[in-house]
N, C-alpha and C positions, 0 to 999 in steps of 0.2 A: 379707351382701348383702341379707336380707331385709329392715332395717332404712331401706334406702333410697326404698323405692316410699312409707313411710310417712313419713318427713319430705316427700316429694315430696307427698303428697296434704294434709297439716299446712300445708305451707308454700302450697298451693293455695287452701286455705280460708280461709287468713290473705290472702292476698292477697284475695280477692272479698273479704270483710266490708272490709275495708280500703277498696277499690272503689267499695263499696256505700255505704259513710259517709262518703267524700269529695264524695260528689253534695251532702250536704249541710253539709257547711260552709261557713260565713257566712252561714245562712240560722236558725239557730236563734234564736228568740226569745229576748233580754236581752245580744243581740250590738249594740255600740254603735257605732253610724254617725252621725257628722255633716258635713256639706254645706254651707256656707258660703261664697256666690259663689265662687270658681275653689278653692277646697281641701277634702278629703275627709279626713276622720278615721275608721278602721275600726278597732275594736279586737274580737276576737270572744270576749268573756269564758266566755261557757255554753260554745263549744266548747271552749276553752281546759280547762277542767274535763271539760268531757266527752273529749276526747283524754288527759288526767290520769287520769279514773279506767280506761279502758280499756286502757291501759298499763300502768297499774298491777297489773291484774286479767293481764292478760297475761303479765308478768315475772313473777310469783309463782307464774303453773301454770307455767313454765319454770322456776323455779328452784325447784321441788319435784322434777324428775324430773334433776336435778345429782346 
């Protein structure tokens, strides 16, 4: 049972960072927006990568402690 307070605070932290970097996406510079009388194109590439390396950094200290 000791094992649980600490996933609980793990999975707490993960959540705020998580929080904390959804404020900004679609705001990162090299995120492609175009506007064209009534249509809008959004595609958000930097975060796109940036969400890629963060996951990535992620799964890997999780799948160290497997």
């Amino acid at each position: 049972m000791t094992e649980f307070p600490k996933i609980l605070m793990i999975l707490g932290a993960v959540l705020l960072a998580i929080g904390f970097f959804m404020q900004f996406i679609g705001k990162l510079p090299g995120d492609i927006l175009v506007k064209r009388g009534n249509f809008t194109f959004f595609f958000p590439v930097v975060t796109c990568i940036v969400i890629s390396i963060l996951l990535t950094i992620i799964f890997s200290i999780f799948g160290r402690f497997k």
